[in-house]
C-alpha positions, 0 to 999 in steps of 0.5 A: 139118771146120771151115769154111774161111773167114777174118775181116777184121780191119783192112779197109784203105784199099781191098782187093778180090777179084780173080781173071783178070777177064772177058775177052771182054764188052768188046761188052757194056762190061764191061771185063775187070777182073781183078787189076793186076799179073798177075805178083805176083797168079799167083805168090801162087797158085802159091806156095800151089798154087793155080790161077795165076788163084784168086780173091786179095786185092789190097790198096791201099797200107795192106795187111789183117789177117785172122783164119784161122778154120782153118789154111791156107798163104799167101802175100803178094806185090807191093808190098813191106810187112812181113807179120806172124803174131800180130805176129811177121814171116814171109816175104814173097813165100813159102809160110807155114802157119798155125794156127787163130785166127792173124792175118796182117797185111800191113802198109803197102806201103813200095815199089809200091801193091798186094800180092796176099794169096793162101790155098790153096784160093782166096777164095770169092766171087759169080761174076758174067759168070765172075768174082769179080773187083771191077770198080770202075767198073761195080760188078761183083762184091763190094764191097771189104772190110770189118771184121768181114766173113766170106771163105770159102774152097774146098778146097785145090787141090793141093800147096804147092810146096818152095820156097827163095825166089821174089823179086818185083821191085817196080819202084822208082825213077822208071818207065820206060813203054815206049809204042807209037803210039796211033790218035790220036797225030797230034793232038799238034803236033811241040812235043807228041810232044817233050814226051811224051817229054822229061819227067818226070811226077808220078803223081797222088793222083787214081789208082786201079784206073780209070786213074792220072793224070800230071801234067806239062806240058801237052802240045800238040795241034792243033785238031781237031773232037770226037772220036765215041767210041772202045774202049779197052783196058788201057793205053791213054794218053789226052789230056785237055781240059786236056792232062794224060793219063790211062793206063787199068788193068784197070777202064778203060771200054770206050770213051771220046770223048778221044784215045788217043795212045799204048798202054803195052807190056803188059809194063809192067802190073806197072809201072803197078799198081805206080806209087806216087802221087808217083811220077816216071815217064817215057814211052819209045818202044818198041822192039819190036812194036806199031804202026809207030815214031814 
């Protein structure tokens, strides 16, 4: 039998292996990393019959081109791109069985950042704390691809499921982040919380797997000592120095010395891995669980 592997052909701007993270090392500060949008990433896996947590690609905005060394089914989902075999389009967010020597290339992301490239059988990487996930902040697992570098990839896991369709929806337009009260929302004054809310911000170029930056109006805060540090975890919404914030993904820190002043909703996940530098998004208060109200 030929040894299942594939080659990269065009490495993109940044595509990472990425499978369910490290849960459970926070003590250690080994945040849990794993892939962004843990909706797009398990229904790529599932659409190839796969485990809902294999080992996948997860590509930045400008997609990869892969050349199969043997044949394989997979599956592209997430951020919309077009996905091409040999140049000729194939389906997007569906099973797609390839030959030997075929070169699947999925193209620039025309909505949301990060697609997930999923292949039957799983990538196969070095497993580090029970991972392979690439931790961009610690330097955990492998390094983002490269041209001419060699994936191999296990066994096939189990049928490939018969299918119809199975639509993914990119969020689009402006985001709408429903947020609960963080542990230091006290720090905004009365004009700050009003702000939070009331505006429009502009996701930054400055954004990555860490965290992605809003910029917007400076929010107000009332004066207060330094702050010792604190944990924090996916999705928590930071108060700068300079009163833009910050909100925090999979490859966030363990615990950091500025203010926590909000928590995105966890179903807001796919929405964040998804927020497109030079996007608008809004912050809102969430309507059900978490902290008391605002």
């Amino acid at each position: 039998m030929p040894t299942r592997a594939v080659e990269v052909v065009r490495a993109g701007a940044l595509v990472t292996v990425q499978d369910g993270g490290r849960p459970g090392y926070a003590h250690l500060g080994v945040p849990r990393s794993g892939a962004l949008d843990t909706v797009a990433f398990t229904r790529a896996n599932l659409l190839v019959g796969n485990r809902a947590d294999a080992p996948a690609l997860e590509t930045t905005l400008d997609g990869v081109a892969l050349r199969l060394c043997s044949a394989a089914v997979v599956a592209v989902t997430g951020a919309q791109a077009e996905v091409t075999v040999d140049g000729r389009p194939v389906a997007w967010s569906m099973p797609v069985a390839l030959k030997a020597g075929s070169v699947l290339d999925v193209g620039l992301a025309e909505a949301g950042v990060r697609c997930y490239v999923a292949i039957d059988g799983g990538f196969k990487a070095p497993v580090t704390l029970g991972s392979c996930s690439t931790d961009l902040l610690s330097g955990l697992g492998p390094p983002p691809l490269a041209v001419g570098q060699r994936l191999a990839v296990g066994p096939s896991q189990g049928p490939v499921p018969a299918v119809d369709v199975a639509p993914y929806h990119v969020p689009a337009g402006p985001l709408v982040l429903p947020v609960h009260p963080g542990p230091r929302r006290s720090w905004l004054t009365e004009q700050g919380e009003h702000d939070l809310f009331a505006q429009t911000y502009t996701v930054s170029p400055a954004s990555n797997r860490i965290a992605f930056r809003l910029v917007g109006k400076v929010l107000e805060s009332a004066p207060r000592p330094e702050l010792p540090s604190e944990g924090l975890v996916w999705g928590a919404v930071q108060l700068l120095k300079n009163g833009e914030i910050l909100v925090f993904l999979a490859d966030h820190p363990t615990t950091g010395g500025y203010p926590v002043i909000a928590v995105v909703d966890p179903a807001a996940r796919s929405a964040c891995a998804q927020a497109r530098p030079g996007g608008s998004v809004r912050l809102e208060r969430a309507s059900r669980g978490g902290f008391i109200g605002w």
